[in-house]
N, C-alpha and C positions, 0 to 999 in steps of 0.2 A: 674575299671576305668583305671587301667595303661594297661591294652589289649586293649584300647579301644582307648585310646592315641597313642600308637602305629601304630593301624589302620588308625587315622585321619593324622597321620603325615606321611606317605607312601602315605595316600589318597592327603596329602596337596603338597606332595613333588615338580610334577611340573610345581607348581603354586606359591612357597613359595616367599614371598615378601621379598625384601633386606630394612634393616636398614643403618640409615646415624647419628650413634649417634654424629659424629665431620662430619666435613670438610674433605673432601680426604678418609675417612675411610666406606666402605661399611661391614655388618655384616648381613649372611646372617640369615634367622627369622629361618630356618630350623635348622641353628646350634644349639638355643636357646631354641628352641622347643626338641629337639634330649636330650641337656643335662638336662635338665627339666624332660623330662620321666624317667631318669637313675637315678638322686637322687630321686625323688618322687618311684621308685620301690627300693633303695639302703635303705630308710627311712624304709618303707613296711615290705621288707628283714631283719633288722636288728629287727624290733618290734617281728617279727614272730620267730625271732631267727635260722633262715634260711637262707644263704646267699649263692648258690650255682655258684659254677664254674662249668663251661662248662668242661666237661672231657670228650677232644678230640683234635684232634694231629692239626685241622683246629685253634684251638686257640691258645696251645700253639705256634704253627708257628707264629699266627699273634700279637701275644705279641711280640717275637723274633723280627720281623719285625719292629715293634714298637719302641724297645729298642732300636737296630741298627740305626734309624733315627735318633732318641735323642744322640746317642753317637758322632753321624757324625757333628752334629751342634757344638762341642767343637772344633772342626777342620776346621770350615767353614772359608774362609776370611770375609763370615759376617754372625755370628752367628745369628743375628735380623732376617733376610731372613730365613734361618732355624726351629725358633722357632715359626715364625708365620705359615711357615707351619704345623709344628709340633701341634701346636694346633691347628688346621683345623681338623687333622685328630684325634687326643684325641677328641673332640669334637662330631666325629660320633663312634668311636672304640666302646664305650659303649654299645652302640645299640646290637650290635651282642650279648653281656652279658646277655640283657635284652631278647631279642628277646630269646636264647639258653633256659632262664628259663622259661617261659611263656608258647612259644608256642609249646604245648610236645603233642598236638593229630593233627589226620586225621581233627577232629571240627575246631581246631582252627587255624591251617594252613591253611585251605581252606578259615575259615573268612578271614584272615589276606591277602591272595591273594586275594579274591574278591575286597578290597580295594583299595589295588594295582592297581587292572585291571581297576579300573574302574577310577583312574587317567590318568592312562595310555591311555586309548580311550578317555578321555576327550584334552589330551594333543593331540592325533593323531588327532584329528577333528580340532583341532585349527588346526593343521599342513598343514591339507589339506585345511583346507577355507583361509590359509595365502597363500598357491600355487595359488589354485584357482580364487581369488582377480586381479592377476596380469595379467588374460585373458579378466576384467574387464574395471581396470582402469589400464594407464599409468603406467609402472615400478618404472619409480624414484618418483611416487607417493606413493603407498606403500612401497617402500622401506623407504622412509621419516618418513613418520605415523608409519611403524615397528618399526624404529627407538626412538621415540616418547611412544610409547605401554610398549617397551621392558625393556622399564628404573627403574621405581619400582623394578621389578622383577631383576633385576642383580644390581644395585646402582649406585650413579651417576658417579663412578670413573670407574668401572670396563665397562659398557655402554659404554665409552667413549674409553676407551681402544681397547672392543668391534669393536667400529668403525672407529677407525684408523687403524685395522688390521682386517677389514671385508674379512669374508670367506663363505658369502651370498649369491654368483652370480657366478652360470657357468655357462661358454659356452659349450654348446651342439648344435651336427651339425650346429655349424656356427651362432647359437642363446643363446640371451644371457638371463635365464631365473634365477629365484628368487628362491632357496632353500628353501624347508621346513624346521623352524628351532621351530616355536611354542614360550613359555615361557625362550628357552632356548639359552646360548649365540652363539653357533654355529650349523651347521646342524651334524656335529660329534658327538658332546653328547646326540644330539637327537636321532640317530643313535642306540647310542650305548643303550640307555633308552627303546627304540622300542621293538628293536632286542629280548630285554632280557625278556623281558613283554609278548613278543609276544610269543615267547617260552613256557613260563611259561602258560600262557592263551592257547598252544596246549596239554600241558602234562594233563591239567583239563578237558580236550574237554575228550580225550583216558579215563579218569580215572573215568569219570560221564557214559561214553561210553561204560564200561566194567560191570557198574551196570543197564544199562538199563534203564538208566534215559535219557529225552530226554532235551540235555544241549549246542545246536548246537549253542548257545550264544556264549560262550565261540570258537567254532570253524569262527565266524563271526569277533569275537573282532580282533581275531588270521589275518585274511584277512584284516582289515582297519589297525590295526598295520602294520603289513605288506608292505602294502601301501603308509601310509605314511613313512614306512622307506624307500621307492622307493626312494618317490619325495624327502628325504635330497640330493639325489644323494653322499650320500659318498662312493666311493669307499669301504675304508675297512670296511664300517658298509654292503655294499654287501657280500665282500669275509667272513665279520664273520656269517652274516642271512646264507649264503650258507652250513658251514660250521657247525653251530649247525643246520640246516634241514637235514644233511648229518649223522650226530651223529645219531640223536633221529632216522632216518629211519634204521639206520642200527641195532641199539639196538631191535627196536619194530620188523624190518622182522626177526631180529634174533628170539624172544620168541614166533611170532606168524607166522612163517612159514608154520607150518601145516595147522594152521586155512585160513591162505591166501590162498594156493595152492586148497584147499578143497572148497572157497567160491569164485562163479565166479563175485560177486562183488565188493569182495575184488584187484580179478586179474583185474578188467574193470579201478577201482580206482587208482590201479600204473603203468595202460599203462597209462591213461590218462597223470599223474602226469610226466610222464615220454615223454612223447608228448610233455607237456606241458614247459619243459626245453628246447627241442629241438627248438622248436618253439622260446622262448625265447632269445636265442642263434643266431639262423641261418638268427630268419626275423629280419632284422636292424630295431632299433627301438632307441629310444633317453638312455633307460636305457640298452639295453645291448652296444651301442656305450660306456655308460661310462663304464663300467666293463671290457670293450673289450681292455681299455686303460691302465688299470690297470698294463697288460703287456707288453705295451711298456715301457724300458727305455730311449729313446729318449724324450717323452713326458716331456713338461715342468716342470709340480711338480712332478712326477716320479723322475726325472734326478735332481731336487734339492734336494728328500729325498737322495738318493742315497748317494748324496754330505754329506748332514745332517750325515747319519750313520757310513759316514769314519771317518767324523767329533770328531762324539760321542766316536767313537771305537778307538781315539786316546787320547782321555780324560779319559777313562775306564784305559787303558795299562797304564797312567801317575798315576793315584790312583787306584790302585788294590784294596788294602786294606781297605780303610773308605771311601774315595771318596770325592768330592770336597766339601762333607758337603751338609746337606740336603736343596736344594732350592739356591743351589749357582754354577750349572750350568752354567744358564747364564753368569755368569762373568768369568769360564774358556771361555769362547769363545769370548765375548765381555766385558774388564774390564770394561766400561763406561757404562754398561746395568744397565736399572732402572727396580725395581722389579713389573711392567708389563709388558715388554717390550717379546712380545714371542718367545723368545728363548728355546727352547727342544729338545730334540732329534728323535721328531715321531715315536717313539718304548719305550712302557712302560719300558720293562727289559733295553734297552741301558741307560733310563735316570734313573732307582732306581740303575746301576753298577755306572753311573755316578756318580750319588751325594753320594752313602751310599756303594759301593765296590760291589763288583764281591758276595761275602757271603750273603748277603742280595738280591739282584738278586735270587741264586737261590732260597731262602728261600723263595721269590714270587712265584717262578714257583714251588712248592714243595707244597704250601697251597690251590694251584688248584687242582694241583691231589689229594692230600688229598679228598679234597672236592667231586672232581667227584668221587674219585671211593668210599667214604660213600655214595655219593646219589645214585650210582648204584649198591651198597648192599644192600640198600632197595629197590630200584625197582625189581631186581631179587628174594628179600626173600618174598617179599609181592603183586610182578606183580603191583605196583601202580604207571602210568604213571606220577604223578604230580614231584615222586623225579626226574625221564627218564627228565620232562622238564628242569626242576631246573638244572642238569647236562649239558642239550646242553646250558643252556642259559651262563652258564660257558665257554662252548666249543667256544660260539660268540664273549662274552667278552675278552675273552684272543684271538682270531684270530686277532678281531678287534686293539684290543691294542699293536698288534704290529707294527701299522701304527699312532697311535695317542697313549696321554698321558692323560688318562680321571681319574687317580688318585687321582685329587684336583678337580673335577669336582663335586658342590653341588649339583645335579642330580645324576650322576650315582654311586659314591662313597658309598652313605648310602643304594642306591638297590644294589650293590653289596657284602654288609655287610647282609645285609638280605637274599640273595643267599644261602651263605656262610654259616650261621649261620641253613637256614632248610636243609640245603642238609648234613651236618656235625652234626646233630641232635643226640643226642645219650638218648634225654628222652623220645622220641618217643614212644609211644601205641595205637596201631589201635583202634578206635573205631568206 
């Protein structure tokens, strides 16, 4: 039953409906669901007389990180802002405990991704029929009605917030078109949800691949993910897709070099792929115009992260040490900011040095590597391309995040604890 809860809550994740138990207060159902599985498996564990810890250096770290949050809230100008986020994130941390004991084979990890994935292509199909819609009918018609749709799903405060600081609509070559955003509040965490999924859905394509099973599903899902992560048009959910495809090829021509060089359609396969860039690139087209942008800093939001980063990078040098308390950011920059108001820093590490010290920063960037280079001891001990995915999907995540803060994000936060947790797996047995 608790594997099974697991899987529907990955499967429900994003589609999960927001609660409004008061006025002003949204609470999302996934939180609720999340902590639900962890005492109902805490209960289980303790019957069974079993209660195992994760023994490995991806948890420890993220404990670490944990505590440092909590400690930074006794130094916040306003501990309230601190502690609610603080319990945002205790709320999903569990997961990765549960997930660590549970799912210890080849069986059950692969269940557990089919579930996944198959949220994930249901989320990209909204993604593309909400792009699609807009070649229909009227813009500020669907935008209205998304507006309208979107609300359950993120609550009535946050919605609202949502859409006084809409990041829905850009302009490309001189048009003004409607981002794929899905279920979710911006086309960034959709991005970042894609990216990761899609990933993960190519490491199972290579790994079904290698057994001769024919599972070209899994290499289709991988192309509509894909896809729809185009149409968010986010910049750095591009430079992160580019960047975990950049990973996983160089790892896989690494172990299967010989077998490429020796199979000529293997070689027909990475001229194409390799064509297929260039093309990308050189014929102008509405997605590589945005990626192409990415590198000017003259460019409008270019030139205001820029601003953002000095910004961040003088608030970082002001609290080295604890930082201005976790979720109080905002108010070194603007005292009068109210706790939606989106103030961050557009780089994950500048805002965890911000609010929680420079020590916790790295202790982020320390639970990545961690992580990748477990999942890439097992791909190397055992050739199983699903940990190789799991690894880039890290390598996207963290590119991505250093252009956005998807941290506090009820989408991508709880897939990222589940990343983290198979790719750091240490009870692992093939079977």
């Amino acid at each position: 039953m608790i594997d099974l809860a697991v899987k529907i809550f990955f499967l429900y994740l994003p589609f999960q409906i927001a609660l409004n138990p008061v006025s002003g207060v949204d609470l999302a159902s996934a939180r609720i669901f999340s902590l639900l599985i962890f005492v109902v498996w805490l209960i289980d564990s303790l019957k069974k007389k079993k209660l195992n810890l994760p023994a490995n250096l991806t948890f420890l770290l993220l404990v670490s990180f944990v505590f440092i949050c909590a400690l930074s809230c006794f130094f916040a100008a306003n501990p309230g802002w601190g502690i609610r986020k603080l319990i945002f994130i205790l709320s999903f941390f569990p997961i990765f405990w549960v997930i660590s004991d549970r799912f210890v084979s080849n069986q059950k990890i692969l269940a557990l991704l089919n579930f996944l994935l198959w949220g994930a292509l249901a989320a990209a199909l909204v993604g593309i029929l909400q792009f699609a819609l807009q070649f229909i009918f009227p813009l500020d018609q669907i935008y209205s009605a998304w507006a309208i749709i979107i609300q359950p799903f993120l609550g009535e405060s946050f919605s609202q917030a949502v859409l006084t600081n809409p990041s829905w609509l850009v302009n490309v070559g001189g048009k003004t078109l409607l981002r794929a955003t899905a279920f979710f509040p911006d086309p960034h965490m959709l991005a970042f949800y894609l990216n990761m999924t899609g990933l993960i859905a190519l490491g199972i394509y290579f790994y079904f691949k290698n057994k001769n099973q024919d599972k070209k599903k899994y290499l289709l899902i991988f192309f509509i993910l894909l896809f729809a992560s185009l149409l968010t048009f986010s910049r750095g959910g591009y430079l992160g897709i580019i960047s975990g495809l950049i990973f996983f090829a160089l790892f896989y021509f690494k172990n299967q070099l010989k077998n490429i060089l020796s199979n000529s359609s293997s070689l027909l396969i990475i001229f194409t792929i390799f064509i297929g860039i260039f093309i990308f690139f050189a014929v102008p087209n509405n997605f590589s115009h945005r990626l192409q942008s990415s590198f000017n800093p003259f460019e409008g939001s270019n030139a205001g992260r820029l601003q953002t980063w000095n910004q961040s990078l003088a608030v970082v040098k002001n609290n080295l040490v604890i930082g201005t308390g976790l979720g109080n950011y905002p108010l070194a920059v603007k005292p009068s900011a109210n706790y939606r108001e989106p103030i961050y820093s557009h780089n994950t590490i500048l805002d965890i040095a911000a609010e929680t010290g420079i020590l916790n920063a790295l202790i982020w960037i320390s639970i990545f590597i961690a992580a990748i280079i477990s999942a890439l001891q097992k791909y190397s001990q055992q050739n199983n391309f699903v940990f190789l995915g799991l690894a880039s999907a890290l390598i996207a995540f963290f590119t991505h995040s250093l252009f956005e803060t998807p941290l506090f994000s009820i989408h991508v936060f709880p897939l990222l604890l589940l990343v983290l947790a198979l790719s750091s797996q240490n009870f692992y047995e093939q079977k």
